[in-house]
C-alpha positions as CSV (number, residue, x, y, z in Angstrom):
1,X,-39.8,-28.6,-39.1
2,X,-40.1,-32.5,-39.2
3,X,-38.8,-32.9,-35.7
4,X,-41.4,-30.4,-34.7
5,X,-44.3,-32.6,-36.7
6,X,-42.3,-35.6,-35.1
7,X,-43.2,-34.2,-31.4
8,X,-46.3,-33.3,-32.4
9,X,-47.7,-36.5,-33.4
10,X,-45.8,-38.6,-30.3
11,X,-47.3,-36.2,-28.3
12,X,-51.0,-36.3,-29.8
13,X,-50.3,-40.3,-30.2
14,X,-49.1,-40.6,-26.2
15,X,-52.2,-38.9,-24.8
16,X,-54.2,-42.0,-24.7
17,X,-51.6,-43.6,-22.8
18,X,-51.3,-40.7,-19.9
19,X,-54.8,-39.9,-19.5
20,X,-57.2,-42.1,-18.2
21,X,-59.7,-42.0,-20.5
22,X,-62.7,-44.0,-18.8
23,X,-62.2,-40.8,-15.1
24,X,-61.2,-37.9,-17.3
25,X,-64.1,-36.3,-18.7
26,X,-61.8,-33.4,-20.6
27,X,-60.1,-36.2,-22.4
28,X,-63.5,-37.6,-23.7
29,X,-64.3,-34.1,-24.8
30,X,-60.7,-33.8,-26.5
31,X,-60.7,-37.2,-28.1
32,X,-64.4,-35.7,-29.3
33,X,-62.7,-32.7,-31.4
34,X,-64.7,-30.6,-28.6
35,X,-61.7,-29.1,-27.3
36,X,-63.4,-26.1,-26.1
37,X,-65.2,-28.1,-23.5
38,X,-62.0,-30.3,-22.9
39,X,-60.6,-26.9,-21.9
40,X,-63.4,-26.0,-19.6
41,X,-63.2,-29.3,-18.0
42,X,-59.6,-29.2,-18.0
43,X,-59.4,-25.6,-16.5
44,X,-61.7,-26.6,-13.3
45,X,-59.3,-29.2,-13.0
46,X,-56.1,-26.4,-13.2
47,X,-57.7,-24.5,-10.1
48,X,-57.9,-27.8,-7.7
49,X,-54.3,-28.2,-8.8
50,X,-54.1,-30.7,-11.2
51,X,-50.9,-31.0,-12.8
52,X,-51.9,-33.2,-15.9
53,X,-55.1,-30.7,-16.6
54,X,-52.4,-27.9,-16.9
55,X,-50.1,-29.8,-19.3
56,X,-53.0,-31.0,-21.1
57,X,-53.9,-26.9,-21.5
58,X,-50.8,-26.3,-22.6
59,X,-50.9,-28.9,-25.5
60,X,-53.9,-27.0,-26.5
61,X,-52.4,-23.8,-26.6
62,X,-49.1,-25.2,-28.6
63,X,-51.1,-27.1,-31.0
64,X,-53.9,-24.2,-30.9
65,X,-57.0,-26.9,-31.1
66,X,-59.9,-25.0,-29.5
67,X,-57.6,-22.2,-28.4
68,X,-55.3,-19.7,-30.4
69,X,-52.0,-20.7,-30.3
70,X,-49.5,-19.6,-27.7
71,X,-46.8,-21.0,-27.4
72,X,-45.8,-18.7,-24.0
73,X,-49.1,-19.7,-22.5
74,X,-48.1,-23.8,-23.4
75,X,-44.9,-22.9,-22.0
76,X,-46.7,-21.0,-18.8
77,X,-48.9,-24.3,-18.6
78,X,-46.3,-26.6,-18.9
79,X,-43.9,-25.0,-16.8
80,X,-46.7,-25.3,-13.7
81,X,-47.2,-28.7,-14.3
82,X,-43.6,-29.3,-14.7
83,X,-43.0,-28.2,-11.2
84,X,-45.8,-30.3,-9.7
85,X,-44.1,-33.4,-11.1
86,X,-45.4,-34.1,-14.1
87,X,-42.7,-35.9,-16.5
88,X,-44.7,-35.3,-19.7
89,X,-44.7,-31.5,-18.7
90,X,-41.1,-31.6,-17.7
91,X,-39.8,-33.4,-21.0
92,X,-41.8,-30.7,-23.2
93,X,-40.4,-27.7,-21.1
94,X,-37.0,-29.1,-22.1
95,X,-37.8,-29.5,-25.7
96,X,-39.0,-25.7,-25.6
97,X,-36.3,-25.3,-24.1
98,X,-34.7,-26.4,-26.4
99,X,-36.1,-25.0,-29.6
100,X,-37.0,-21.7,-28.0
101,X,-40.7,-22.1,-28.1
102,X,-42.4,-20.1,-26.1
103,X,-39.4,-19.0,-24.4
104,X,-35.9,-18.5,-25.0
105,X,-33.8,-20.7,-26.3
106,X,-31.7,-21.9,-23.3
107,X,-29.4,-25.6,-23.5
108,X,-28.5,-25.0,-20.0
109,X,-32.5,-25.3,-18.8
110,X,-32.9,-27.5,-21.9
111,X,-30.7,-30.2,-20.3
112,X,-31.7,-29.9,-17.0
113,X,-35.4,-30.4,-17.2
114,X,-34.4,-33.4,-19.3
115,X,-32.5,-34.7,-16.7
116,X,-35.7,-34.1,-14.8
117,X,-37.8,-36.2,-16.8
118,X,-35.2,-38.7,-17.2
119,X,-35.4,-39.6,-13.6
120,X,-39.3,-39.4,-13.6
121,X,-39.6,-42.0,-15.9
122,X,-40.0,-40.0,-19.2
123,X,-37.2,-41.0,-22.4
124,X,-35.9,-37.4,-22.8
125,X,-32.4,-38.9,-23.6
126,X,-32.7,-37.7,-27.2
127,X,-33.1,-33.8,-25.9
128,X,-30.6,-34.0,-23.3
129,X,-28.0,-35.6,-25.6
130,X,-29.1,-32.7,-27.7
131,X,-28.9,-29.9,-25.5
132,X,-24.9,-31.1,-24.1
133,X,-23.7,-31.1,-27.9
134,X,-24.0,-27.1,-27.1
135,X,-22.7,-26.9,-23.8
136,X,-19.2,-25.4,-23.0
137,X,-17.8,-27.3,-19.5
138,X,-19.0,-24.0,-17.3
139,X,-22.7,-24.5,-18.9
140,X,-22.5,-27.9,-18.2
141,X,-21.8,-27.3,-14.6
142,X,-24.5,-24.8,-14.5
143,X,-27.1,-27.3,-15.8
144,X,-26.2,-29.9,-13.0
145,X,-26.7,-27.5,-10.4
146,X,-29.7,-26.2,-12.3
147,X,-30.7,-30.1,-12.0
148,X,-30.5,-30.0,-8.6
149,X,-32.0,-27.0,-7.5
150,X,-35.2,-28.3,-9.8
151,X,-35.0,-30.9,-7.9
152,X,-35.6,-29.7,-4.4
153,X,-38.3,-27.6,-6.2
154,X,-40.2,-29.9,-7.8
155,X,-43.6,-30.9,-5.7
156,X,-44.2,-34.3,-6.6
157,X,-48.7,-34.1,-6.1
């Protein structure tokens, strides 16, 4: 439970810092408490195909402000913005990965998408260094090919 309050509050804390405040109307509304019109905002955003309006969605639904919580829609949310390149998205999808929020738990998808965000700039090391304390040497080969099949997937918008 603390790590999970612990992820909670970098995540809510690192908003700011991803989101530029002064363009993105959504975040106005969120840093309002108005998340029902952060998710409106945010949802017009998700059908022109932007990747930080769907992770931001699927911080609503984990953290269930304006929303009921989900935590298979935040992982649904996350895991789309994940594949369009977004690094926040991509270390959260390994940390529900991880804890099996929202999905199973799996350490082989859990390291991978770590690995992921690694590379795209995000500090993941702590979940990936989590996730290989798990893995047998077959897993382990699994998640680097995992890793790179991601890879090739992943649309960078």
């Amino acid at each position: 439970m603390p790590k999970l309050f612990l992820l909670a509050l970098l995540l809510i804390l690192n908003l700011p810092h991803y989101v530029e405040a002064s363009d993105d109307i959504g975040y106005k509304h969120y840093h309002n408490g108005n998340y029902k019109e952060a998710l409106k905002v945010w949802a017009n955003e998700v059908e022109e195909g932007n990747r930080e309006a769907m992770y931001n969605i699927g911080l609503l639904y984990f953290f269930g402000k304006g929303v009921e919580r989900d935590l298979s829609l935040a992982f649904e949310y996350c895991e789309k913005a994940a594949y369009k390149g977004s690094s926040r998205a991509q270390n959260n999808l390994a940390y529900m990965y991880m804890k099996g929020l929202g999905t199973k738990k799996n350490y082989v998808f859990a390291y991978a998408w770590s690995e992921i965000a690694i590379e795209n700039g995000y500090n993941s090391q702590n979940i990936r260094d989590d996730a290989s304390i798990h893995l047998t040497p077959a897993m382990y080969k699994d998640a680097k090919q995992f890793t790179a099949k991601l890879k090739r997937e992943i649309k960078d918008d």
